[in-house]
VOBA-1610 file (N, C-alpha, C; in pm, whole numbers, padded with zeros to 5 digits, always signed):
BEGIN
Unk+00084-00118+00000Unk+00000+00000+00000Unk+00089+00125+00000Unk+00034+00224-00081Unk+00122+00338-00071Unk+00130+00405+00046Unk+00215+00477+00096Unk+00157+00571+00233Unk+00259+00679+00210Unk+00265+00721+00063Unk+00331+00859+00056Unk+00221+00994+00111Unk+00104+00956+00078Unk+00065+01058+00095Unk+00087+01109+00321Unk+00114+00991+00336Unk+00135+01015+00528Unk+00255+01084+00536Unk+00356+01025+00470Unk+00503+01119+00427Unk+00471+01241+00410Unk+00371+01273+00336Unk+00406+01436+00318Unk+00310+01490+00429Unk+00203+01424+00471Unk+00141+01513+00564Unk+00272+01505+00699Unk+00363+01466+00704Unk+00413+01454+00825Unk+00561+01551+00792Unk+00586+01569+00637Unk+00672+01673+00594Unk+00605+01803+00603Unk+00502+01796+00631Unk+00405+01938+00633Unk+00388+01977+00787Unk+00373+01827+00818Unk+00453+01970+01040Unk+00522+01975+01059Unk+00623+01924+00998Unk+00791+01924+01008Unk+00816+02058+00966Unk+00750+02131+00879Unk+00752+02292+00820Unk+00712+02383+00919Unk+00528+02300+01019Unk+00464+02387+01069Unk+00571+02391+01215Unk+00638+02289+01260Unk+00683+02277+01380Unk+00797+02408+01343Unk+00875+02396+01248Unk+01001+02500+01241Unk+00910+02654+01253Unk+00811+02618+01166Unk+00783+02810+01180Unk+00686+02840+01397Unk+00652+02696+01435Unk+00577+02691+01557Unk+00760+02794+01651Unk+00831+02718+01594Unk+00969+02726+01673Unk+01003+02888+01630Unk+01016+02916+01522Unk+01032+03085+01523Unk+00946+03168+01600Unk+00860+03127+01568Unk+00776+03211+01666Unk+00714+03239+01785Unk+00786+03134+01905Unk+00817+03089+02019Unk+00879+03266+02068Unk+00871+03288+02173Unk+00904+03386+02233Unk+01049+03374+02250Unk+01104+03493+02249Unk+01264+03539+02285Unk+01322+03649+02424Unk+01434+03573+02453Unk+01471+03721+02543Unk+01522+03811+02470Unk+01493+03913+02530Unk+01522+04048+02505Unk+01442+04079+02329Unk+01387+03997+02268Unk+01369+04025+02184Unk+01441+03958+02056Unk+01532+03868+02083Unk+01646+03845+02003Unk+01652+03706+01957Unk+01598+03704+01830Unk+01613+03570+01733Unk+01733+03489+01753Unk+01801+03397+01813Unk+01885+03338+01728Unk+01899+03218+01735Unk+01776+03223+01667Unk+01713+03029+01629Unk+01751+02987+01442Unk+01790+02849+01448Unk+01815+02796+01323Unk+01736+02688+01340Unk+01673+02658+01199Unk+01598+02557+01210Unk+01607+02511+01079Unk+01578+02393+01076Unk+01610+02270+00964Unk+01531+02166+00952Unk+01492+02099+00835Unk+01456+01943+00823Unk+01546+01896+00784Unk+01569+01756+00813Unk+01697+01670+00803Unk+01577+01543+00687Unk+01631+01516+00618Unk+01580+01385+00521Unk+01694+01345+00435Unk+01681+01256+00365Unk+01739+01189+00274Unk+01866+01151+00280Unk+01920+01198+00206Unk+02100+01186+00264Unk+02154+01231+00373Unk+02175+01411+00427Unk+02177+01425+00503Unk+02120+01374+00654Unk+01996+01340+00642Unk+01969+01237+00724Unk+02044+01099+00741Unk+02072+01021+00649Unk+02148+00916+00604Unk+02308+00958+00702Unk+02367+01074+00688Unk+02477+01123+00739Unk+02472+01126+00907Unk+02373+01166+00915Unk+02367+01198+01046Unk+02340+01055+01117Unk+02301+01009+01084Unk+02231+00849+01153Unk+02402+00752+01171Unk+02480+00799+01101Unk+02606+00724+01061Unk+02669+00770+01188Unk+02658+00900+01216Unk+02741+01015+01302Unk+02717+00954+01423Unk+02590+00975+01405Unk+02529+00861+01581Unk+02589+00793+01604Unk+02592+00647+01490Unk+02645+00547+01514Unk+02781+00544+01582Unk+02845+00666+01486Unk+03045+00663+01529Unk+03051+00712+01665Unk+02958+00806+01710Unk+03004+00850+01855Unk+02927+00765+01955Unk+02884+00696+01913Unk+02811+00564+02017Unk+02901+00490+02058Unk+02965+00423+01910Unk+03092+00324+01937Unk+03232+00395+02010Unk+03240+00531+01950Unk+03378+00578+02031Unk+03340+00597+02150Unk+03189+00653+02222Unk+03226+00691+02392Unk+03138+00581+02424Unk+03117+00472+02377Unk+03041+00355+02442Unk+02902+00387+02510Unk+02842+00485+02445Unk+02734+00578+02486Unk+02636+00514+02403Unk+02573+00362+02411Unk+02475+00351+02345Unk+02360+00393+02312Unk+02305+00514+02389Unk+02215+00539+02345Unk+02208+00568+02189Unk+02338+00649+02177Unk+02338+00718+02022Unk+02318+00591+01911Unk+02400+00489+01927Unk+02336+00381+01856Unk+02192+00357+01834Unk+02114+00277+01976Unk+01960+00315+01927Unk+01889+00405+01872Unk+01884+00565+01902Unk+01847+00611+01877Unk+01872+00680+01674Unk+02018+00615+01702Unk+02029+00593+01498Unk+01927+00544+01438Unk+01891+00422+01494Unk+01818+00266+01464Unk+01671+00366+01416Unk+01651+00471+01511Unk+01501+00525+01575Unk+01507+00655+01443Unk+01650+00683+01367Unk+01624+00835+01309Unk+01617+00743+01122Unk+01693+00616+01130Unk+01678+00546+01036Unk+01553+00528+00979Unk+01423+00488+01067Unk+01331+00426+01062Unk+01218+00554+01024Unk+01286+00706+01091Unk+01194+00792+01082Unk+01219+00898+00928Unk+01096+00933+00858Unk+01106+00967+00738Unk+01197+01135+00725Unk+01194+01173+00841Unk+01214+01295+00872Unk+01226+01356+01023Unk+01308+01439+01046Unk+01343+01515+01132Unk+01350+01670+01140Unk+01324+01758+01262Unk+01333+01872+01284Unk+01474+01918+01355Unk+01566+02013+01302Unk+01671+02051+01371Unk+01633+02230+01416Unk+01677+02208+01554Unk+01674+02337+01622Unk+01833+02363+01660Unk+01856+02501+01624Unk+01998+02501+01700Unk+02001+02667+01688Unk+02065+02688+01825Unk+02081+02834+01842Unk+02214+02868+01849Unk+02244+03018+01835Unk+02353+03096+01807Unk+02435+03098+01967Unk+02548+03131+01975Unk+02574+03141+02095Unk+02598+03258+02140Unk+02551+03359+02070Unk+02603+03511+02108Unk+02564+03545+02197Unk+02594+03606+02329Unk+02514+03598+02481Unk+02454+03729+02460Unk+02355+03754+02479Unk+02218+03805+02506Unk+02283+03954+02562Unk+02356+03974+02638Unk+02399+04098+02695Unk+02317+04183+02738Unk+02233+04146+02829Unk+02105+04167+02896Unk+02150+04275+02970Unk+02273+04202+03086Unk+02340+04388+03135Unk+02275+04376+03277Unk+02191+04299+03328Unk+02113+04314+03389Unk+02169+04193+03550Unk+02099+04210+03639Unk+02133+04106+03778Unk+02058+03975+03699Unk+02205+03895+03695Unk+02152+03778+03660Unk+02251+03673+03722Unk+02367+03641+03638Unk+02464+03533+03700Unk+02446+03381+03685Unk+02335+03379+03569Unk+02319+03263+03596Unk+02366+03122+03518Unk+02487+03216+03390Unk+02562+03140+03363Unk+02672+03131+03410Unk+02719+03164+03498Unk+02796+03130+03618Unk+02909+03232+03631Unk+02898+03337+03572Unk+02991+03458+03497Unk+02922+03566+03618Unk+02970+03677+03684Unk+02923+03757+03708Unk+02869+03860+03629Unk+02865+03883+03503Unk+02833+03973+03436Unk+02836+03925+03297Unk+02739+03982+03210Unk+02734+03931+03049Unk+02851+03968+02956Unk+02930+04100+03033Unk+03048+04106+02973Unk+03186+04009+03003Unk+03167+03954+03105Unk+03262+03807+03199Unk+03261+03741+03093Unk+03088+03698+03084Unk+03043+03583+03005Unk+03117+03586+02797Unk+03104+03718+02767Unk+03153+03717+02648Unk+03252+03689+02673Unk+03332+03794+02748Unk+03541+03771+02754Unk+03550+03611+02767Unk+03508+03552+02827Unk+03522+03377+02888Unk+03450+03292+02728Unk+03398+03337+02680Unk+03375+03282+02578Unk+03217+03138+02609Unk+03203+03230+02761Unk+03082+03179+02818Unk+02933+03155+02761Unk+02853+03052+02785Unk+02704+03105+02698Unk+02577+03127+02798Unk+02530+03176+02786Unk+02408+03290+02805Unk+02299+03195+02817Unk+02272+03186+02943Unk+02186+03041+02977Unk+02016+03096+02907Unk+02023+03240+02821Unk+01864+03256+02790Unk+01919+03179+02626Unk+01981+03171+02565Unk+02013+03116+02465Unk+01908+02932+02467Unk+01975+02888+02572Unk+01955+02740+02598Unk+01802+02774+02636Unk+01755+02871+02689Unk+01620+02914+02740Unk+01526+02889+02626Unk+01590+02996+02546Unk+01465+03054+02434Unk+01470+02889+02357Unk+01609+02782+02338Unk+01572+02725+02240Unk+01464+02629+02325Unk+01482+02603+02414Unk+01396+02505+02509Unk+01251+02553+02467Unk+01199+02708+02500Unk+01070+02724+02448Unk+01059+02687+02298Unk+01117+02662+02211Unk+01111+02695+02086Unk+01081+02537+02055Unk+01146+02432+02133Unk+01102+02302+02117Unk+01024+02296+02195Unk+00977+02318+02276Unk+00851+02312+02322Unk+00697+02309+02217Unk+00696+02449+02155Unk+00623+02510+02059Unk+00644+02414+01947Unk+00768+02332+01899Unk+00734+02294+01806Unk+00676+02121+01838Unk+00708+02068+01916Unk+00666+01932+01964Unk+00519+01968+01947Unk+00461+02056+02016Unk+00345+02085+02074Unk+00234+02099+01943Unk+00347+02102+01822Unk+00240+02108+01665Unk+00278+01963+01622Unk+00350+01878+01679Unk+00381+01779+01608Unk+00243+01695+01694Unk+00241+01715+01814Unk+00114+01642+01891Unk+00010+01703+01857Unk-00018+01829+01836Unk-00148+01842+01753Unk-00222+01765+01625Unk-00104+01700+01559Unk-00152+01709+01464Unk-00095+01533+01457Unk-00121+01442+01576Unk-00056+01327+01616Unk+00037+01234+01540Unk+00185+01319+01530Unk+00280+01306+01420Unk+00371+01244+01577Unk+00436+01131+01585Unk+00502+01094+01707Unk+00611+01113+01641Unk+00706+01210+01759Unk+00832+01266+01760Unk+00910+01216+01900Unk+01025+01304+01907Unk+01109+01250+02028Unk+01218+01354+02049Unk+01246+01416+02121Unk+01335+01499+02108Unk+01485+01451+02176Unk+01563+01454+02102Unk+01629+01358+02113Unk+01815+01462+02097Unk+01870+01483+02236Unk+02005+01567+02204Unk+02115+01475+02147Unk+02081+01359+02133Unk+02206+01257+02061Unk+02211+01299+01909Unk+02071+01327+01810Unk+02068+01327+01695Unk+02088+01492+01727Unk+02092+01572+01793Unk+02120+01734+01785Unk+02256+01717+01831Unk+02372+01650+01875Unk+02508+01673+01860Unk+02570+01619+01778Unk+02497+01481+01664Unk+02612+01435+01536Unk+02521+01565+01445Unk+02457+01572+01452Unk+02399+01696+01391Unk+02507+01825+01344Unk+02530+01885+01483Unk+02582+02009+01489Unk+02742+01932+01455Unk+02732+01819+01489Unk+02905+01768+01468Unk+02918+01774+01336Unk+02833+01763+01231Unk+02803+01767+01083Unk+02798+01904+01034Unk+02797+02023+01105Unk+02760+02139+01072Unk+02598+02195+01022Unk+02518+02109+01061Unk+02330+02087+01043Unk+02293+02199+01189Unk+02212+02253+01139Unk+02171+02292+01077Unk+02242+02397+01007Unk+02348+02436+01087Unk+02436+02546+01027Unk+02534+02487+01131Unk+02668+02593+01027Unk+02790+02557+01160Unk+02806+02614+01225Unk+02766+02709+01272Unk+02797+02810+01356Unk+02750+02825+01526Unk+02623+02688+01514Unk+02584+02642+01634Unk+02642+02561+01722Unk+02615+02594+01879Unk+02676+02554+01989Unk+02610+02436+02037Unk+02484+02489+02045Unk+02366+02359+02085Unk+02272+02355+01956Unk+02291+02225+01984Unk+02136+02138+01833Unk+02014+02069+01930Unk+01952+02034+01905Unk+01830+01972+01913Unk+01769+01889+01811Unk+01762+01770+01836Unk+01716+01705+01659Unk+01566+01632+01739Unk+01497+01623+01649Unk+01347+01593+01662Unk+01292+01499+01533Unk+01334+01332+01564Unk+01269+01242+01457Unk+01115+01252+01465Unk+01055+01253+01350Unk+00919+01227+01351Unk+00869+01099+01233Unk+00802+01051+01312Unk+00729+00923+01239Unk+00581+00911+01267Unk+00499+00856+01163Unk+00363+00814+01124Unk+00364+00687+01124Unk+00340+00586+01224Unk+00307+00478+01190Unk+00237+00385+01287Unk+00197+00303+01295Unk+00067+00227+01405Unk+00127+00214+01550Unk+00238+00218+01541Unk+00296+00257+01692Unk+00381+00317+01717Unk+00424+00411+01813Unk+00509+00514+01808Unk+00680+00403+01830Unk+00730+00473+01749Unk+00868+00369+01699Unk+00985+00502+01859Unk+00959+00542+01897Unk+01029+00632+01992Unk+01047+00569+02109Unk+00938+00517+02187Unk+00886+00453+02311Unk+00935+00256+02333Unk+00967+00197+02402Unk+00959+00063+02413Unk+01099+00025+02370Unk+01186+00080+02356Unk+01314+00133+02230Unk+01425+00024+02386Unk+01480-00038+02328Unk+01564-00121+02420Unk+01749-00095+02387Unk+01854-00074+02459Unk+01922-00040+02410Unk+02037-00141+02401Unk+02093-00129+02265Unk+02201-00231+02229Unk+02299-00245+02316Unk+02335-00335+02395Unk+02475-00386+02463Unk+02581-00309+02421Unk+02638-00308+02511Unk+02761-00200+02511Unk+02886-00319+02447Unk+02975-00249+02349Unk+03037-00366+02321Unk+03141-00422+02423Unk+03168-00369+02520Unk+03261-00418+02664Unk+03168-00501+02741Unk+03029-00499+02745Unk+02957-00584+02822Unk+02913-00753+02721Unk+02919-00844+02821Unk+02918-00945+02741Unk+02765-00982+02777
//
């Protein structure tokens, strides 16, 4: 049976989730969200990436969750800028006394990690509207950014597989043996 046409309705919140994610609220006012769909090859790349940093830090999750970006037709990449916010203001809460500390130190600006958190929020929140099962997943947002996806210039990624199919392929997910464990 065909089920392209589920493919594209599920390439069509993969669009609505990125624009759900722009338009997520900011501090101070200040965009610096990147956003992406990952498919085909590039997807293909990234699933590989998983794989290699699974096997080098024995961090299986990244393995399964390859298994999980393989299987899914498509993905959402979020990744923000690291330019600190320079708010100026009593804060400290990236561990810098001041936003000018934080630049000189080459520190990041914990509203950065803030705004992208709302921004996946907003976009999950269209992928469940519209009951497209996703996963937000920081293993596929660091071979990601290790790839230069969505852009290179990002510090933190966020990758978000989404799949259509009779059971959510995210959940029940068991993880491959570590190759030191027998």
């Amino acid at each position: 049976m065909d089920r392209s046409h589920e493919v594209e309705g599920l390439l069509t919140v993969a669009k609505l989730m990125c624009a759900a994610a722009r338009t997520a609220p900011k501090a101070k006012g200040r965009d610096l969200l990147t956003t992406g769909i990952l498919e085909g090859e590039p997807k293909r790349k990234v699933s590989a990436k998983m794989r290699e940093i699974g096997e080098k830090t024995k961090q299986v999750f990244f393995i399964r969750d390859a298994a999980n970006l393989d299987a899914a037709p498509a993905a959402v990449l979020l990744g923000t800028a690291m330019e600190t916010m320079g708010l100026d203001f009593y804060c400290g809460l990236c561990g810098h006394p001041s936003c000018k500390a934080t630049r000189e130190s080459g520190g990041t600006c914990v509203f950065n990690g803030h705004d992208l958190g709302i921004a996946v929020g907003s976009a999950v929140s269209v992928a469940a509207a519209h009951h497209i099962d996703c996963r937000v997943m920081y293993s596929l947002g660091m071979a990601a950014r290790d790839l230069g996806l969505p852009a290179p210039d990002l510090r933190i990624v966020i990758g978000i597989p989404l799949s259509v199919t009779g059971k959510n392929i995210f959940f029940d997910r068991e993880n491959p043996k570590r190759p030191d464990e027998s």
